[in-house]
C-alpha positions as CSV (number, residue, x, y, z in Angstrom):
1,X,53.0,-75.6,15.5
2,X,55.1,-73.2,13.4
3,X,58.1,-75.3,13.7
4,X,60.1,-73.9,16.4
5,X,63.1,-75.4,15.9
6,X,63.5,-75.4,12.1
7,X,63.1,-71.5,12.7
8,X,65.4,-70.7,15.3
9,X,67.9,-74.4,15.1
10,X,67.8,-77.2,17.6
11,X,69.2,-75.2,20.7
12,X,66.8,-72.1,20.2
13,X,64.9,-73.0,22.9
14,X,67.1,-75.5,25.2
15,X,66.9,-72.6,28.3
16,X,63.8,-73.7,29.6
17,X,60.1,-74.4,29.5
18,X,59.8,-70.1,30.0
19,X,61.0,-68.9,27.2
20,X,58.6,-71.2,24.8
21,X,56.0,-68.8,27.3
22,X,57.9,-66.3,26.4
23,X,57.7,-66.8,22.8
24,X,54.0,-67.2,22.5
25,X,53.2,-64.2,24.6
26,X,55.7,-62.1,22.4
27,X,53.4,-64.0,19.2
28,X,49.9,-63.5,21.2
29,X,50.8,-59.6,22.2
30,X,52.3,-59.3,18.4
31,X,49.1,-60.7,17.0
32,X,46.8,-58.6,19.1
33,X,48.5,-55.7,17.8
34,X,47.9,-56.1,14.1
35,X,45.0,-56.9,14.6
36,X,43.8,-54.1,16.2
37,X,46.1,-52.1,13.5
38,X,43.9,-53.4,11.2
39,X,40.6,-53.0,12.7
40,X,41.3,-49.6,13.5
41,X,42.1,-48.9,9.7
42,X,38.8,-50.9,8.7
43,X,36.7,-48.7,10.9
44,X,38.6,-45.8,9.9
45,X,37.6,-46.6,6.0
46,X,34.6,-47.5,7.3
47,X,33.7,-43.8,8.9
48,X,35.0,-42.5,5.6
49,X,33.3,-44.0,2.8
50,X,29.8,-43.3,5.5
51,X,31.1,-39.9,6.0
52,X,31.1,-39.7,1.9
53,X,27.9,-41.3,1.2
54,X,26.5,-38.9,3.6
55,X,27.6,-35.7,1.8
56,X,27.1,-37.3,-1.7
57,X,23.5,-37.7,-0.3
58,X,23.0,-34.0,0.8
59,X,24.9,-32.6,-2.7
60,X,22.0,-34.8,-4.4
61,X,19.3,-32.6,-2.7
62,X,21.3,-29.5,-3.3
63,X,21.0,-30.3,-7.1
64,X,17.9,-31.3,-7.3
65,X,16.2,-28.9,-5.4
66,X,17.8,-26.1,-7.1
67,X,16.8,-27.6,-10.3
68,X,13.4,-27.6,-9.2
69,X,13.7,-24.2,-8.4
70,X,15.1,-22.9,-11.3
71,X,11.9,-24.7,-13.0
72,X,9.3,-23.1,-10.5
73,X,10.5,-19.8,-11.1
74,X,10.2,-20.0,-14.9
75,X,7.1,-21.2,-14.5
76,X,6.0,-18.5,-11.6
77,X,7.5,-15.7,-13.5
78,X,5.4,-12.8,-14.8
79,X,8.0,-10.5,-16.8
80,X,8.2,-10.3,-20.6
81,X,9.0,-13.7,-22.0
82,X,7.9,-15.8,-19.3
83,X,6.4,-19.4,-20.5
84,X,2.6,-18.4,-20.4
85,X,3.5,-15.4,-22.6
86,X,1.0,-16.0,-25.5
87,X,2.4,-16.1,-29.3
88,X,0.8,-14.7,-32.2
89,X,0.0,-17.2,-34.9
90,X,-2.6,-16.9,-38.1
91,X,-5.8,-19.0,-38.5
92,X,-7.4,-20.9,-41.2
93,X,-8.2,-17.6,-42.9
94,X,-4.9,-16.0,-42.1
95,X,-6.2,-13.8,-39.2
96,X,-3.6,-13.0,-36.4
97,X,-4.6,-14.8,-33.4
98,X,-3.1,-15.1,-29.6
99,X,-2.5,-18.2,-28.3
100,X,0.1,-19.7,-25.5
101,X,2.6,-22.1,-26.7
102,X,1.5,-25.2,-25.4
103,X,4.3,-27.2,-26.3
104,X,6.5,-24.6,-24.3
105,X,4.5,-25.0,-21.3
106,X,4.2,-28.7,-21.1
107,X,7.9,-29.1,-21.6
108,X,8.4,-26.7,-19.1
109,X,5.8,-28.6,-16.5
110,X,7.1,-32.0,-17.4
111,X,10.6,-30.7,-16.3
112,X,8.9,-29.5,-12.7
113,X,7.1,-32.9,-12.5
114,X,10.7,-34.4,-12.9
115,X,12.4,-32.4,-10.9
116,X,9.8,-33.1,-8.1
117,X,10.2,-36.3,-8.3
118,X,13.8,-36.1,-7.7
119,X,13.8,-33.7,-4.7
120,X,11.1,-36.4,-3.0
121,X,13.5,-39.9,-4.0
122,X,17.0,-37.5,-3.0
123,X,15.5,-36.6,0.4
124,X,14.3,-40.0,1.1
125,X,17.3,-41.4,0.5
126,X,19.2,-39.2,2.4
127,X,18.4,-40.3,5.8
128,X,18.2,-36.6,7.1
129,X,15.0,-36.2,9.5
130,X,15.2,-32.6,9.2
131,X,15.3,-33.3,5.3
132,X,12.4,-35.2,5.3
133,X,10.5,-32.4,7.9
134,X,11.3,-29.8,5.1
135,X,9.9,-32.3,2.3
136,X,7.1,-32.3,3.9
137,X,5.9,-29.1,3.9
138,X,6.2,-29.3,-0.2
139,X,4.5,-32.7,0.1
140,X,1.8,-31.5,2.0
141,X,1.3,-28.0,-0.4
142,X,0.8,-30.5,-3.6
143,X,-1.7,-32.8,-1.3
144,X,-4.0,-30.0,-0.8
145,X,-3.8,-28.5,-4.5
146,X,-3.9,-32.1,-5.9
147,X,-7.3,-32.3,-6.7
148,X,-6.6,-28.9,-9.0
149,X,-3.6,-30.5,-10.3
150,X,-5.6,-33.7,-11.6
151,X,-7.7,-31.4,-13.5
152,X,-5.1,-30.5,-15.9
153,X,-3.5,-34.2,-15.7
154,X,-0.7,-33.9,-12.8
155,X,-1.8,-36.7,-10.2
156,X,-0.5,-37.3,-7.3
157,X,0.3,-40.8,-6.1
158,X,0.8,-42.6,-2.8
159,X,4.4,-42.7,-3.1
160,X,4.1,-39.1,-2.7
161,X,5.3,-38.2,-6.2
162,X,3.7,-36.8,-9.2
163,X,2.8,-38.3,-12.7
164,X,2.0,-36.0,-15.4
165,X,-0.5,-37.6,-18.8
166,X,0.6,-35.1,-21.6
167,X,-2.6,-35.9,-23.5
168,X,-5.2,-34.5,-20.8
169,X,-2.7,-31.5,-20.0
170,X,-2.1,-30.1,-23.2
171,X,-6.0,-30.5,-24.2
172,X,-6.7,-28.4,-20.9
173,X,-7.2,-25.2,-20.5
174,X,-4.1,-23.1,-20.3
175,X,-5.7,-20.5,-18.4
176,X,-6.4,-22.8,-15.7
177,X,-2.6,-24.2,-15.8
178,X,-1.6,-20.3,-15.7
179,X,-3.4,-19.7,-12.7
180,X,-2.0,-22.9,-10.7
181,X,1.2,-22.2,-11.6
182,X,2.3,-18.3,-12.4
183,X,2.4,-15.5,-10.1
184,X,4.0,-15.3,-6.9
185,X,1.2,-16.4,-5.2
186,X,0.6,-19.7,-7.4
187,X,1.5,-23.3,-6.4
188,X,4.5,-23.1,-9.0
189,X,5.8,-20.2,-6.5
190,X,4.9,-22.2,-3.0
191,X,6.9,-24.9,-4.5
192,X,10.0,-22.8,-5.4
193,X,10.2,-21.3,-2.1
194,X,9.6,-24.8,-0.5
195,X,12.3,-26.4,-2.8
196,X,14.7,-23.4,-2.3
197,X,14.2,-24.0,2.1
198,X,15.2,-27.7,1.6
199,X,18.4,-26.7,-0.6
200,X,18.9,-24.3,2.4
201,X,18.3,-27.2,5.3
202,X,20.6,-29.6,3.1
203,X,23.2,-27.4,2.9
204,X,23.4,-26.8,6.8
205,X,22.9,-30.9,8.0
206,X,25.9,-31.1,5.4
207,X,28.4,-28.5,7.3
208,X,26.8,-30.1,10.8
209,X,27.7,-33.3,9.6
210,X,31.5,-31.9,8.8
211,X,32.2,-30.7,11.7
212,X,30.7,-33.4,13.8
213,X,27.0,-31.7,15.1
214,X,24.2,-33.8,15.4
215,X,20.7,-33.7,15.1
216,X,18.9,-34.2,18.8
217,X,15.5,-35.4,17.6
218,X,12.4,-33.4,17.3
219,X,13.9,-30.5,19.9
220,X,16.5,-28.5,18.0
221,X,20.3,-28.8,17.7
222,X,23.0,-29.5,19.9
223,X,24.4,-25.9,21.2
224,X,27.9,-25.0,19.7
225,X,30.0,-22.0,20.5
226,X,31.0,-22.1,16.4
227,X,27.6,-21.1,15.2
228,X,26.5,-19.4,18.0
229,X,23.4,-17.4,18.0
230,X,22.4,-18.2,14.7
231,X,20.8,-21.5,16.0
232,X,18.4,-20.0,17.7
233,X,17.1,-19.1,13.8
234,X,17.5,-22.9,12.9
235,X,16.2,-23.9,15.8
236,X,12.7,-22.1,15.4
237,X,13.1,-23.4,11.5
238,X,13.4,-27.0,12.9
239,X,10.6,-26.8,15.2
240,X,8.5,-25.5,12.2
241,X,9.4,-28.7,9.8
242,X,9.5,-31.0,12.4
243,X,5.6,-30.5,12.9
244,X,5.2,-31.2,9.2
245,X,7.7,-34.5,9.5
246,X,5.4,-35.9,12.0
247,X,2.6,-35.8,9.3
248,X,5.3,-37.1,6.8
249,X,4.8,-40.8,6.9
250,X,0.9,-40.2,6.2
251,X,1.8,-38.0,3.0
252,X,4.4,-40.7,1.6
């Protein structure tokens, strides 16, 4: 079939029936070896480009989340210049009046309503249970202030993310934006510190996943003498968002 004796001449094989066996086992053993060659450098790509996607997906929820953040605490802050600091302006009769710069805070909310957005499609998309478990906890903070987010035009949808009307928020009444969303106490803050935990929980699953730890479900992590006792902290942290994740589906 590959024309034997054109290759090796008339007489190649004139010793015998064996050595056309011979031949093909040499050709079936040679075969077998580049292919495995090969499949062993396709699964090998394989487990690479995975093994990238995977840590392209956590550095997406380190970036957003810290962006959100870094828009929670502007929000949240109370010190001297802080977004609901009010400006002085003149009326109609050229009286000095105090009034908060609307346009400041909308921009400023709209930016936190994108951001959102973003943390909730990255950790989605990342695949991470313990990811989503930490979502969740955010998800379900906004679920039980969203009826006092509509009121100023934030509305939450079932896709679990947040649309903001810039008409109805910027004819509301700032006072009531202030007090959802400055203060340590506020829902600007809860979300910070929520966003900050899953920056924190993405950061770890991506060093687990370099060094080849796995998440074991719902009951913690695998032991390993490299972290040592401070799993016993992630593990408590795990149980904690791994009671919201099972409420996670229902939220999004």
């Amino acid at each position: 079939m590959y024309g034997i004796s054109g290759l090796f001449g008339t007489n190649s094989f004139s010793y015998g029936s064996y050595r056309m066996s011979s031949y093909r086992r040499l050709m079936q053993s040679q075969y077998t070896k580049n292919q495995s060659v090969r499949m062993n450098s396709y699964q090998q790509s394989r487990t690479s480009r995975n093994t990238s996607v995977t840590a392209s997906s956590y550095r997406d929820v380190i970036k957003s989340t810290e962006s959100l953040v870094s828009d929670a605490t502007k929000l949240s802050s109370t010190g001297k210049g802080n977004v609901f600091g009010k400006i002085v302006t003149r009326d109609e009769k050229g009286r000095k009046v105090e009034n908060y710069d609307v346009e400041k805070i909308y921009n400023t909310v709209k930016d936190f309503v994108r951001d959102y957005n973003k943390v909730v499609d990255d950790a989605m998309e990342s695949g991470s249970q313990p990811i989503k478990g930490s979502v969740s906890n955010m998800a379900l903070t906004t679920r039980i202030m969203s009826g006092n987010l509509s009121q100023i035009g934030i509305n939450l949808g079932s896709d679990g993310k947040l649309t903001l009307d810039e008409s109805q928020f910027k004819n509301s009444d700032m006072n009531q934006v202030k007090n959802l969303f400055n203060g340590s106490d506020s829902y600007g803050a809860m979300v910070g510190t929520a966003s900050s935990r899953i920056s924190g929980m993405a950061a770890y699953q991506s060093r687990q996943n370099q060094t080849g730890y796995r998440y074991y479900g719902r009951d913690g992590l695998s032991a390993s003498s490299l972290y040592g006792s401070s799993l016993s902290s992630y593990r408590n942290s795990f149980s904690n968002y791994m009671n919201y994740y099972s409420m996670f589906d229902n939220l999004f």
